[in-house]
C-alpha positions in Angstrom: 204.7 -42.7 -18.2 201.4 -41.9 -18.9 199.7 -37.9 -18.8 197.0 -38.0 -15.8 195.7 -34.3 -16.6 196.8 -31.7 -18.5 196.2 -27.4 -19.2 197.0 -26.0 -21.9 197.1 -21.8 -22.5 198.4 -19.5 -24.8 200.2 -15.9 -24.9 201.1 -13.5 -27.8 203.9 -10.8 -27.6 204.1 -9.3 -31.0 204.5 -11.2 -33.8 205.2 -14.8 -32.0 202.7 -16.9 -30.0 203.6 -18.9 -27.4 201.5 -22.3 -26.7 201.9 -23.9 -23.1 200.8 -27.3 -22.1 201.1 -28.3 -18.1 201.1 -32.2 -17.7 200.4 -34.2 -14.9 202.4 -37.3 -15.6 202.1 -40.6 -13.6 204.6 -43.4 -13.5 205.4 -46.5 -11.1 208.2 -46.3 -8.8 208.5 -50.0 -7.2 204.8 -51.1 -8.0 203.3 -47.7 -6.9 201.9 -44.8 -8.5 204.2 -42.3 -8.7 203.5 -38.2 -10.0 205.6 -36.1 -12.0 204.9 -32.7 -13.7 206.2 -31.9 -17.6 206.0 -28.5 -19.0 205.9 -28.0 -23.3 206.5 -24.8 -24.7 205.7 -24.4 -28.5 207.0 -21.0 -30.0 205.5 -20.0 -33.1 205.6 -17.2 -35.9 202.6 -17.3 -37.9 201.6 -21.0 -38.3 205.4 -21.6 -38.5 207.0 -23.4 -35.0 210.4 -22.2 -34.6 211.3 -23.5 -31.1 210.0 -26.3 -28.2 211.3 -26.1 -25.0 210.5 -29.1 -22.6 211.5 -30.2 -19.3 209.8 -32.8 -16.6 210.4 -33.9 -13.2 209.1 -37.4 -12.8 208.9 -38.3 -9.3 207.2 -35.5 -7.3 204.8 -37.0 -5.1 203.1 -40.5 -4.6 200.4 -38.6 -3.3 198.5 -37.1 -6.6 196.4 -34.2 -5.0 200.1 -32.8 -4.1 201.8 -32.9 -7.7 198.4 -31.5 -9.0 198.3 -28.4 -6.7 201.8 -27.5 -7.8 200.9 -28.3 -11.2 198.0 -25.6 -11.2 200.2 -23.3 -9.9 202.5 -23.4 -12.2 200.1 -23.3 -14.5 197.9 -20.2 -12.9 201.8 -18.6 -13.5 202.7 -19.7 -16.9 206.1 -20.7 -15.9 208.7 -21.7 -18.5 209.9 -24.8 -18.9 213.4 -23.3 -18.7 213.0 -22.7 -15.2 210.7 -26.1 -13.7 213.9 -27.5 -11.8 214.6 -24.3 -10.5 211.0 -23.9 -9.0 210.1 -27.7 -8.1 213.6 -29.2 -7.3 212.8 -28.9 -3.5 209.9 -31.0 -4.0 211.8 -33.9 -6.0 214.3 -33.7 -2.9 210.9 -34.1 -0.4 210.0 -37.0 -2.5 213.7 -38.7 -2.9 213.8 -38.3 1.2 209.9 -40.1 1.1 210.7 -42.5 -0.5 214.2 -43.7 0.8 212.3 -43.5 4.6 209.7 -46.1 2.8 212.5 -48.6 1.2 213.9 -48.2 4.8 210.3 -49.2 6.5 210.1 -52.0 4.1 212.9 -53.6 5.4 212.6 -52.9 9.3 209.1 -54.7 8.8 
């Protein structure tokens, strides 16, 4: 797995700061590229980090434009990495039915 692109912002509520990275992650799924998303959440007090949440969905898309518009708007909506399956899961279904129609053209032809 390797991180194609990547945005990084931060929030403050009181006393804690919260540090978000969005990754665009790409890996191979049966000699093709394959895109995923990850999402990092760094809580900290101070300079002190008292929490990381992280969660990633590796197959999205094998098209990359696709997994980086969802990316961005995740991004544009800071969402938690708490709740990435939630939001994205229909897309990892859209890719799991893409794929199994391509293993299935790969053996009619």
């Amino acid at each position: 797995m390797n991180i194609a692109d990547e945005y990084v912002c931060n929030r403050k509520e009181d006393n804690m700061e919260f540090n978000y990275s969005y990754r665009l992650i790409k890996s191979d799924y049966r000699g093709t590229p394959v895109y995923g998303i990850e999402i990092e959440r760094k809580d900290y007090i101070g300079i002190k980090n008292i929490n990381i949440e992280r969660d990633k969905v590796t197959m999205i898309s094998f098209e990359k434009y696709k997994a980086e518009d969802i990316l961005k708007k995740l991004y544009q909506n800071q969402l938690s990495p708490i709740h990435l399956v939630d939001i994205i899961g229909c897309y990892a279904d859209e890719f799991s039915y893409e794929a199994d129609y391509r293993n299935y053209s790969e053996k009619i032809n």
